[in-house]
N, C-alpha and C positions, 0 to 999 in steps of 0.2 A: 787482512782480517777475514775475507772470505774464504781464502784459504783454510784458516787456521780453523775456522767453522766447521767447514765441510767434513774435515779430518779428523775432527774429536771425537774421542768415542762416547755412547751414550754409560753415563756414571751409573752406578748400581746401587749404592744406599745412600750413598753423600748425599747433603740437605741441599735443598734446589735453590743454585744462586742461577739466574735466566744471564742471555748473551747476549740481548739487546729489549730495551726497556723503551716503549712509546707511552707520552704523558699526553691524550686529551685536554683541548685547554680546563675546560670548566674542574676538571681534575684536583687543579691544582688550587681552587678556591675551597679545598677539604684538607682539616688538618689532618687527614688517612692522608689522603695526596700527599701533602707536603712533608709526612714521617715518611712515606714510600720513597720520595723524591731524593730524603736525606740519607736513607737507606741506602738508595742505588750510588749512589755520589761516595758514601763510604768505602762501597764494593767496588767502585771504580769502573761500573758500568756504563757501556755507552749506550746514551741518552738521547731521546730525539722528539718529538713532537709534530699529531698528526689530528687533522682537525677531526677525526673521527676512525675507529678502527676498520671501518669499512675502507677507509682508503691506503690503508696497509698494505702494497702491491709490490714493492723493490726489497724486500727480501732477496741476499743471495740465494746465487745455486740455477745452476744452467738445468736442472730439470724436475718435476714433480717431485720426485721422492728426497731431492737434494730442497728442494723448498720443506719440503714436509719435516726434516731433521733439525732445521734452522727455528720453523716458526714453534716447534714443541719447545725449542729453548727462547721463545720470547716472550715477552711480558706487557699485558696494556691494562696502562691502569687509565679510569673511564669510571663514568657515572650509568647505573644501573636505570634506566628510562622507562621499560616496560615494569612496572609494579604490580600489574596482574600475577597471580600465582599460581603456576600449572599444577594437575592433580597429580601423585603421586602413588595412586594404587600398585599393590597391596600393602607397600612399606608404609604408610602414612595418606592422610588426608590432604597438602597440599608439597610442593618442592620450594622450598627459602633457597633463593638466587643468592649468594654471596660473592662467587668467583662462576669461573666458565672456564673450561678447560686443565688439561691433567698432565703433569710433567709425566707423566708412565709412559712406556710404551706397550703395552696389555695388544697383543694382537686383536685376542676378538672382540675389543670395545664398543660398546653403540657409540658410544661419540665419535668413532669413525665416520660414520652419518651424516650425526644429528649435527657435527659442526663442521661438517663436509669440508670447502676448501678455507674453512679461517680455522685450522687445531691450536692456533697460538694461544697463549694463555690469559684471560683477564680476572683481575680484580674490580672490585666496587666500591667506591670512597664512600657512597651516601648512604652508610651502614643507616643510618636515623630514618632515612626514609625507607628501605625494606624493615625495620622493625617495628616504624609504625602501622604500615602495613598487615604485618602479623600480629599485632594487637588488632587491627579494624577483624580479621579473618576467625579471629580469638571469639573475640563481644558477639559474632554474628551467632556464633555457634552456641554459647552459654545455656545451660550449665554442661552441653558434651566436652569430652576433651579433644581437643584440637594437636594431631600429632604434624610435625615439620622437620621431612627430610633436605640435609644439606648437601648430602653427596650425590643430585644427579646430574648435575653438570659437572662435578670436577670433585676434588679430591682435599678438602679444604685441610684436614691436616697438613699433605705436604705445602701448604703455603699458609699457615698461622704464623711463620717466621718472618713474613713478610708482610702481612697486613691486620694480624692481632684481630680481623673480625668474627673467627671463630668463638674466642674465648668471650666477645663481646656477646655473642647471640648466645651461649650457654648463660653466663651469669641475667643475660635479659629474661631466658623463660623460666630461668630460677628464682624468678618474680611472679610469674602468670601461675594461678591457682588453676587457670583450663590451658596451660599452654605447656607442649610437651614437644622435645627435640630429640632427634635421631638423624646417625651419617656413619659412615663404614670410609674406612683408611686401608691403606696399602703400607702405609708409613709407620715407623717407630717411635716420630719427631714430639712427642708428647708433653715433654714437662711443661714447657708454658702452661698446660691445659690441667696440670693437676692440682694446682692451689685455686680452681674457677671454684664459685658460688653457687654449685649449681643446684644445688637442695634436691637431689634423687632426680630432677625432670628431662635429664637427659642420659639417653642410653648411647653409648659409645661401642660402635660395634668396630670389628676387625675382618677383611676378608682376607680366608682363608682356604687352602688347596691343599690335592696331591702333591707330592713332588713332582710328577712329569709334569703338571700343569704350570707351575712356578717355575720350573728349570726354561722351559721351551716358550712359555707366551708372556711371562713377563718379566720382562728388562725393565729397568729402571726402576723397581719397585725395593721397598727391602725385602731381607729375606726372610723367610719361614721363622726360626727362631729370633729374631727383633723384632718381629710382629708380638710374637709368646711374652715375649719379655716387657712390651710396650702395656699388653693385656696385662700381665699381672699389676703392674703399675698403676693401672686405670683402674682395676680393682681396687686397692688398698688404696685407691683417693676417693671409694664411696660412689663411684659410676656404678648405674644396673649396667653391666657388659653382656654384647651380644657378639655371633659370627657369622659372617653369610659365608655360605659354600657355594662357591660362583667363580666360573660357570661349570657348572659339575660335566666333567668332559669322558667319554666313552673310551678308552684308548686299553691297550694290551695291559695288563695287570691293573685293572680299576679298581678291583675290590681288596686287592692288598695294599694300594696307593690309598685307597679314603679311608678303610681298616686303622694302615698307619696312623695317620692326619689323626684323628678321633684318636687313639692311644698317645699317641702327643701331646694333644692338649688335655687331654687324661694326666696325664705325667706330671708336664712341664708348670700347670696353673696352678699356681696359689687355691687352697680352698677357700678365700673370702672368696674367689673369682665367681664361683659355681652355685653362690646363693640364689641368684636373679638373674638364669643364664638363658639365653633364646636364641634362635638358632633359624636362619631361611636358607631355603635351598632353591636354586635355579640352575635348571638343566641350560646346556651350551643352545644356542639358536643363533639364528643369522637370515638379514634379508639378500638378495642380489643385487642388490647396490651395495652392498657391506662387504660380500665376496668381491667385486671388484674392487674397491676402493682398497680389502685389506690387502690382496696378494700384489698389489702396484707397492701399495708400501714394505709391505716386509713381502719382497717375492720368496725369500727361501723360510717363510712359514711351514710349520707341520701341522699347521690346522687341519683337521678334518671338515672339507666342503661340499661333499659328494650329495647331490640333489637326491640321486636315486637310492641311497643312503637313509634319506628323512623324511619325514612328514610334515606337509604344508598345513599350516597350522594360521586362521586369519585370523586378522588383529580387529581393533575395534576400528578404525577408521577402512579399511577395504583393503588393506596390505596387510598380508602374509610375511610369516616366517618359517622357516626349519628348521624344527627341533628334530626329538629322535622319536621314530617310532612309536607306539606305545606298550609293547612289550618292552627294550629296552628302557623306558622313562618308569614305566613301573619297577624294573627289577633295581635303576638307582635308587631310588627313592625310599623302594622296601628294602636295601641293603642299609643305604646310610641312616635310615631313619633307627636301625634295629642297633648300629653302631653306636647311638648316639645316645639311645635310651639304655642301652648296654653303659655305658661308661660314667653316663649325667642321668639318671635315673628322674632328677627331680627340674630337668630342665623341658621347656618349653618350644614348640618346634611348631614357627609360626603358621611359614606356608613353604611348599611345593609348587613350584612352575616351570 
């Protein structure tokens, strides 16, 4: 088995069946658990149980990056215990925990970081308790609206196939009169999510690139055109659809790579798409614990990491990142923004960072 681990290469759009599934006890006292549970046992998955994900250590693979390829293909499904909600500036008001962890392999991820040595994948059975939650977070705030991003831990499309709480928390804030949801995919995997209730309150965004960016930093993700195609879809089921351009990357022909991109989705979308369309943009950044952690993992990255290259740019808590410049960060910004009112004349272009 470990073998066979090691050696598999990482999939490119197939829908994410994980290669080893740990079930926390209390887990399984959730009928989410116990559909997850039945799930895995269909798929023929090996199964194991650990009294807590923290003690998830026997993972094969004789070294770091042979760990790191294993635990992206694992799966812990686990009861979600911190209920506090971290903020989520400038995309939204607070971050809705639903999962942790991203089957992609995106080189320049901040979840390289932020889930440092656990990247394996977890789901949350106690969907009831994160949504009431976001009702208590809802009433605080009355009559503002209360917006809740689900993608900052992970990637909750590519895994609605496996625990259904995505389409849960859409049809739930298609009940809140002040409660408003928003999350960005990599994934095409959609239909479960096109017959959801969601009464306009949630905006379904798509991130989208260059080609060099998509060719060279993400594996495992779909492609370019199954994204297009997933959009149009999401359209015609009445989602306001958005795009993030992320992480807008500096490389040899940038302005005919985002030029493209923007005439693509010019092209390719459906016109219902383009009624209520919004658009963020983030320039590439990186801290020095990111550069290490990423070039261990993918050593034959083509990221561009070069210090003297960037500008150290501090964060709100006393660490710094590198972004570009800010003659280059201007000249993205004012190319793609001119692209973008060029093609969507009537779309909305939230923020720039």
């Amino acid at each position: 088995m470990t073998t066979e681990l090691l050696t598999r290469p990482v999939p490119s759009t197939v829908i994410f069946v994980p290669e080893l599934v740990y079930f926390e006890p209390d887990a399984m006292n959730y009928p989410k658990g116990q559909q997850i549970c039945k799930w895995a046992k269909q798929q023929g998955l090996e199964i194991h149980m650990t009294t807590s994900h923290n003690q998830i250590r026997d993972l094969p693979g004789d070294s770091e990056l042979e760990k790191y390829k294993i635990a992206k293909r694992t799966l812990v499904v686990g009861i979600r215990k911190t209920i506090k909600f971290e903020t989520s500036k400038p995309s939204a008001e607070y971050a809705i925990p639903i999962a942790t962890g991203c089957m992609g392999h995106c080189h320049y991820c901040y979840l390289q970081t932020t889930l440092g040595a656990k990247p394996y994948i977890r789901v949350y059975v106690n969907i009831d308790d994160i949504l009431g939650a976001a009702k208590q977070y809802i009433e605080e705030r009355e009559p503002e609206i209360t917006r809740f991003e689900a993608a900052c831990t992970s990637d909750p499309v590519g895994l609605e196939h496996i625990s259904g709480s995505l389409k849960q928390l859409i049809e739930f804030m298609g009940q809140q009169e002040h409660g408003r949801l928003r999350f960005v995919t990599k994934y095409h995997h959609v239909e479960s999510l096109l017959n959801a209730k969601h009464n306009n309150h949630t905006r379904f965004r798509f991130s989208v690139n260059a080609d060099y960016v998509i060719k060279h930093f993400e594996p495992g993700t779909s492609k370019f055109h199954e994204r297009i195609e997933a959009a149009g879809k999401v359209a015609k089921a009445g989602y306001p659809l958005g795009f993030i351009i992320a992480p807008i990357i500096w490389h040899e022909g940038w302005e005919e790579g985002y030029a493209t991109l923007l005439e693509r989705l010019h092209k390719e979308l459906p016109r219902e798409a383009t009624r209520d369309l919004t658009f963020e943009m983030i320039q590439h950044r990186y801290t020095k614990t990111a550069k290490n952690i990423i070039q261990k993992r993918y050593p034959k990255t083509k990221l561009e990491m070069d210090e003297e290259k960037r500008k150290y740019k501090w964060g709100r808590w006393g660490q710094g990142k590198y972004v570009y410049p800010d003659e280059q960060a201007n000249a993205l910004r004012e190319f793609i923004t001119e692209q973008i009112f060029d093609k969507f004349p009537s779309a909305k272009i939230e923020y720039f960072t």
